[in-house]
C-alpha positions as a printed NumPy array, in Angstrom:
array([[ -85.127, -139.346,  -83.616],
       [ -87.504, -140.291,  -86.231],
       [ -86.464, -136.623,  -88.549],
       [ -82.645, -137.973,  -87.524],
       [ -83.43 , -141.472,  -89.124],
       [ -85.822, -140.584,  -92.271],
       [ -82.975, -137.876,  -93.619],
       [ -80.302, -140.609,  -93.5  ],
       [ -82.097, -143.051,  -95.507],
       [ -83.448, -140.236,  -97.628],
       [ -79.475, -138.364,  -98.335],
       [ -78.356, -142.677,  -98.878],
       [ -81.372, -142.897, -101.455],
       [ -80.629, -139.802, -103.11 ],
       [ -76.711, -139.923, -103.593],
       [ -76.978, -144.126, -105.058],
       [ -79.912, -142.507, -107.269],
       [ -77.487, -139.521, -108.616],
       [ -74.603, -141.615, -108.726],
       [ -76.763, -144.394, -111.27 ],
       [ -78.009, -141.511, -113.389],
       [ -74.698, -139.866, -113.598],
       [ -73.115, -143.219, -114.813],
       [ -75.944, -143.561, -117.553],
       [ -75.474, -139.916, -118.787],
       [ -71.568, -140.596, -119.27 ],
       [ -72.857, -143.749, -121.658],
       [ -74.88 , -141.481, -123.625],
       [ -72.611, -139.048, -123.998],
       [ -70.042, -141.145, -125.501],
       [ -72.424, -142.418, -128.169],
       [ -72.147, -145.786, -127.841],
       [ -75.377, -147.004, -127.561],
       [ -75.132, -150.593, -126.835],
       [ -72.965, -149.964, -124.018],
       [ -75.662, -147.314, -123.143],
       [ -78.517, -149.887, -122.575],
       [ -75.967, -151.576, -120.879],
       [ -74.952, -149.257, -118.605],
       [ -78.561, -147.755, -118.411],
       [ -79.968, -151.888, -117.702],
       [ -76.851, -151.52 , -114.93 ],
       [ -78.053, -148.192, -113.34 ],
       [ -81.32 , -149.427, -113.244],
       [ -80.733, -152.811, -111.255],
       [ -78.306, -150.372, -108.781],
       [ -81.11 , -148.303, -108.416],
       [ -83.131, -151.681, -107.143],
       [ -80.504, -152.762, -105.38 ],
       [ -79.679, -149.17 , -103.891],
       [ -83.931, -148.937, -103.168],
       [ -83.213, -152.176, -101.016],
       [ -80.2  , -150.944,  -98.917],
       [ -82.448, -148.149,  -97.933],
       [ -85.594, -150.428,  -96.961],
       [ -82.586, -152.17 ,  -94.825],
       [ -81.075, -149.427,  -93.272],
       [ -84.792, -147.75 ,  -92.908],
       [ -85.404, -151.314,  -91.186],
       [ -82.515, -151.361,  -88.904],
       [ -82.913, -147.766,  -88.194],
       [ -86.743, -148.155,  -87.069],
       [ -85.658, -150.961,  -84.643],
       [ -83.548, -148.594,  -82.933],
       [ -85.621, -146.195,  -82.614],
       [ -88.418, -148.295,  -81.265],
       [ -85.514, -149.574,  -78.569],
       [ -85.192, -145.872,  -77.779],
       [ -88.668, -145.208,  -77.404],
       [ -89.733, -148.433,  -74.453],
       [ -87.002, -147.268,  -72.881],
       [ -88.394, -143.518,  -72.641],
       [ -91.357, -145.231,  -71.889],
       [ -90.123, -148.014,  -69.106],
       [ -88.649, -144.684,  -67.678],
       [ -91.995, -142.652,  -67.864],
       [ -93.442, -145.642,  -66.711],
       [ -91.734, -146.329,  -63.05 ],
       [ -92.323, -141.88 ,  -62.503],
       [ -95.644, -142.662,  -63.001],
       [ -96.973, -145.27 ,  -61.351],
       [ -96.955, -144.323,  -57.559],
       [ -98.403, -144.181,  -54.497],
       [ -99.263, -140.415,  -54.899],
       [ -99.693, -140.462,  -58.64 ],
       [-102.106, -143.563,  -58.568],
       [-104.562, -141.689,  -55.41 ],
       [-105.012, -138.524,  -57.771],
       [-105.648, -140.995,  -61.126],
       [-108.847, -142.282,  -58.812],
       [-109.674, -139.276,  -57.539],
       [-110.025, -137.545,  -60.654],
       [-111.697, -140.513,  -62.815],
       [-114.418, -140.538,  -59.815],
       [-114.751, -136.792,  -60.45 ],
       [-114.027, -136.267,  -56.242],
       [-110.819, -133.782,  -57.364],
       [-112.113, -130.618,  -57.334],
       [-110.005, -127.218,  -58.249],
       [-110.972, -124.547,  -55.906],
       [-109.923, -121.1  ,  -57.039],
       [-108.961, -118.275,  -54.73 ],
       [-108.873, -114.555,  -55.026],
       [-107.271, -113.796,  -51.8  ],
       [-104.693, -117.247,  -51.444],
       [-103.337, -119.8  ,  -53.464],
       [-105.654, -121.992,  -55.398],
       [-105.863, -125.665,  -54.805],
       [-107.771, -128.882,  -55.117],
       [-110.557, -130.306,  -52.773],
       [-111.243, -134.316,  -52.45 ],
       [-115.041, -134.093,  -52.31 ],
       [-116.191, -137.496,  -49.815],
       [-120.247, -137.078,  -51.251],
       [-118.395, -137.88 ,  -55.114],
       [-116.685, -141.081,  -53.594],
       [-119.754, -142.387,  -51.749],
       [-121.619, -141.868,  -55.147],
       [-119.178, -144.524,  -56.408],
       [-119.088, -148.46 ,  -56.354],
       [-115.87 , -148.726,  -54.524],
       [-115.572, -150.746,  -51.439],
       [-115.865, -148.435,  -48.185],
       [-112.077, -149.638,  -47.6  ],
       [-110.968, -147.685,  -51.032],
       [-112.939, -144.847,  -50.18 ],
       [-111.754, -144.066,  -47.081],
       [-108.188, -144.96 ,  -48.284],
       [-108.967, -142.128,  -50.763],
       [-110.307, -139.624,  -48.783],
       [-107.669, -139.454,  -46.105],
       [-106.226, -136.303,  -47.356],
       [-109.058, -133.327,  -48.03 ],
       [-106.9  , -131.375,  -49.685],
       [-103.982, -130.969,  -52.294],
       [-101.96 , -128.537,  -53.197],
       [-101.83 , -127.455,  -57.482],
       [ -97.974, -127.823,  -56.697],
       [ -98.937, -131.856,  -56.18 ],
       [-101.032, -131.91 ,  -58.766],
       [ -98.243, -130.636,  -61.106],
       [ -95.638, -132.819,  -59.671],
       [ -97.365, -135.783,  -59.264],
       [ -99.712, -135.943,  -62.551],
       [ -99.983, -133.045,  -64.919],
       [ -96.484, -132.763,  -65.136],
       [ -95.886, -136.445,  -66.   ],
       [ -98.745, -136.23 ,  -68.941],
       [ -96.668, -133.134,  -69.807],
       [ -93.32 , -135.061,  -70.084],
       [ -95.254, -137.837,  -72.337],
       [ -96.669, -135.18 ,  -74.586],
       [ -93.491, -133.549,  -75.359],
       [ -91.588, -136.226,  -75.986],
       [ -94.035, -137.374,  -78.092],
       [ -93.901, -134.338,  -79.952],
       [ -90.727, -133.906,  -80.988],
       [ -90.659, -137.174,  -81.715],
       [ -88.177, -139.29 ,  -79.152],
       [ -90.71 , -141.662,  -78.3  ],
       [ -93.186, -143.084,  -80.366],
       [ -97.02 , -142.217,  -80.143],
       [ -98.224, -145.849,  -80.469],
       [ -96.133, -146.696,  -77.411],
       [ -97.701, -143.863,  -76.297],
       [-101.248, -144.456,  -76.866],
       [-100.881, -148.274,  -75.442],
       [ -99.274, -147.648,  -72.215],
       [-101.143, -144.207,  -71.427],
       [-104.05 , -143.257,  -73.345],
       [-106.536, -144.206,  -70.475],
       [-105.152, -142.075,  -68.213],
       [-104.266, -138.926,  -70.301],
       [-108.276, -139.007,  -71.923],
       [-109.603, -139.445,  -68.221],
       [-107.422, -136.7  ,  -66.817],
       [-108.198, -134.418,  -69.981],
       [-111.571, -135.294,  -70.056],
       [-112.295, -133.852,  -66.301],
       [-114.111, -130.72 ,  -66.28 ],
       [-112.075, -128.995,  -62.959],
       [-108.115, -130.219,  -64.576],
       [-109.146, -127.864,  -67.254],
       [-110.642, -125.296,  -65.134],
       [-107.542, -125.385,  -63.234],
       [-105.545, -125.606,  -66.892],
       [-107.679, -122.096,  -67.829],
       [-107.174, -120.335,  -64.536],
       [-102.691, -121.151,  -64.976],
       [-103.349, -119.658,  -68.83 ],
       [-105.425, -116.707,  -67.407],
       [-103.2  , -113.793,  -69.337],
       [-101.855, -115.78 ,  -72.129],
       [-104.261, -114.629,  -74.652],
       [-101.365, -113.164,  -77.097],
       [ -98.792, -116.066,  -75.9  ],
       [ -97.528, -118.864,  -78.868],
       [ -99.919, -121.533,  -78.913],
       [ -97.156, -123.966,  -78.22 ],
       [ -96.049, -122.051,  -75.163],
       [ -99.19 , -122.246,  -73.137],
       [ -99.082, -124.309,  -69.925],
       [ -99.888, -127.635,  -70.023],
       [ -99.565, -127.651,  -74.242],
       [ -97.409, -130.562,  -74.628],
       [-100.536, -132.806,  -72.108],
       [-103.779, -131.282,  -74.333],
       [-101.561, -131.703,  -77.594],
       [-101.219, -135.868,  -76.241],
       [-104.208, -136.454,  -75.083],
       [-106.308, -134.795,  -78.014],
       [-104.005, -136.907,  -80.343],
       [-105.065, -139.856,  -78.179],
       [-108.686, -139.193,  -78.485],
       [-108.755, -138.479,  -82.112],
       [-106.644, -141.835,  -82.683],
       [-110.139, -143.264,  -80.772],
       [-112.228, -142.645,  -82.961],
       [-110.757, -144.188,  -86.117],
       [-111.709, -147.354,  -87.489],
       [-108.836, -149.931,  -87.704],
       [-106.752, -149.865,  -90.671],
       [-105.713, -148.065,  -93.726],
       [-107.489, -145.257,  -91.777],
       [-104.999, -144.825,  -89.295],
       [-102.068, -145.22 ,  -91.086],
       [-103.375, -142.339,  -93.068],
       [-104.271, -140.358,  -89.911],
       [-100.667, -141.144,  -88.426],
       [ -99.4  , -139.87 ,  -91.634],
       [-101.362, -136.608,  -91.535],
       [-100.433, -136.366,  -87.677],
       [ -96.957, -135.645,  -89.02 ],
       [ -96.873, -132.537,  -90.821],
       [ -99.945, -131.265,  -89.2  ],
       [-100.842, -130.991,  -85.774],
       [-104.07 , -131.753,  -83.981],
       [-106.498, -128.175,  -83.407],
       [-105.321, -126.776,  -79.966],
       [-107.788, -124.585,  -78.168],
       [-106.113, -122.059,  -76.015],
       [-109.02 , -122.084,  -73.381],
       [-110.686, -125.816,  -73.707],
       [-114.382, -126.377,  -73.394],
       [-115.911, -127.025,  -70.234],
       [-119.321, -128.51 ,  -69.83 ],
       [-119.72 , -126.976,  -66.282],
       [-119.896, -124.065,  -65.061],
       [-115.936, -122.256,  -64.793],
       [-115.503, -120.099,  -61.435],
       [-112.722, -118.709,  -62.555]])
């Protein structure tokens, strides 16, 4: 969307631009040189009036686009925040989702009840969270990772826009991405992968967000990040293809 909008205004610019120059050259051409100035003087105040259709059109354009991206976002919104989604957002910010690996089965995730008690929830909560012991890395994909996915390639390529982003869902994509077993559970899926495209890898499009996210952080309001957000266009954030893990990974 926002590659769609900049080349209109920037094919507009350019043909108003070529058409005032062309018009000048014909004056000069024809050797008459107060008409020249004339037309020149004319060619420049079409070029100011041609620089302020753009900034119009760029205007009217944006607005649209910003339309386009809440409503991505109201979308991503109401998959997001359920019943299932919300239990595995607590779980893993208390650090009580634990990825369990598993030579002979199919890996999963344990809710450990010693990292809830740890925590200053009310008993109620806890036990509301620990009814289940277990999930399934199906669940987990389905009801979280796959939704930060979603965000993070949409993001991306651009269809909705990262400061929507960062206001409705930076919280939860830095907690999730922060958690020491969703990325032991990210490096066990990418196990094999060590020749596969960067941009291919599992879970890409959710590290690609949520390192934006986290970089965005740590910038001091301001001409800083408009510069960063500029930057953040033609160059993408450092993505490690195994992430750093400050436990232990049983992998």
């Amino acid at each position: 969307m926002k590659s769609h909008r900049l080349f209109i205004v920037v094919i507009i610019f350019v043909l108003v631009v070529a058409a005032c120059l062309i018009f000048s050259a014909e004056w000069f051409r024809q050797g008459y040189e107060h008409q020249f100035y004339s037309g020149f003087l004319g060619s420049m105040l079409a070029t100011i009036f041609a620089a302020f259709l753009v900034w119009v059109a760029w205007e009217e354009l944006s607005k649209l686009s910003k339309t386009s991206s809440a409503d991505f976002i109201h979308r991503l919104d109401n998959d997001f925040f359920t019943p299932k989604t919300r239990t595995l957002v607590s779980l893993v910010v208390c650090g009580a989702l634990e990825f369990c690996p598993s030579d002979e089965g199919e890996p999963y995730f344990r809710v450990d009840p010693s990292k809830l008690d740890k925590t200053n929830l009310p008993g109620e909560l806890k036990q509301s969270l620990s009814k289940r012991t277990y999930y399934s890395t199906l669940e987990v994909d389905d009801s979280l990772l796959g939704l930060f996915e979603n965000v993070g390639m949409l993001e991306r390529r651009g269809i909705v826009d990262f400061q929507m982003v960062y206001d409705v869902f930076s919280w939860y994509l830095k907690e999730a991405w922060k958690n020491d077993h969703i990325k032991k559970y990210i490096i066990y899926e990418r196990s094999g992968e060590e020749t596969a495209p960067i941009d291919t890898l599992i879970y890409y499009h959710f590290q690609y967000v949520a390192i934006k996210c986290l970089e965005y952080d740590g910038l001091p309001s301001g001409p800083s990040r408009l510069w960063w957000k500029f930057k953040r266009r033609f160059r993408k954030p450092k993505i490690e293809r195994f992430p750093s893990i400050t436990t232990p990974c049983d992998t």
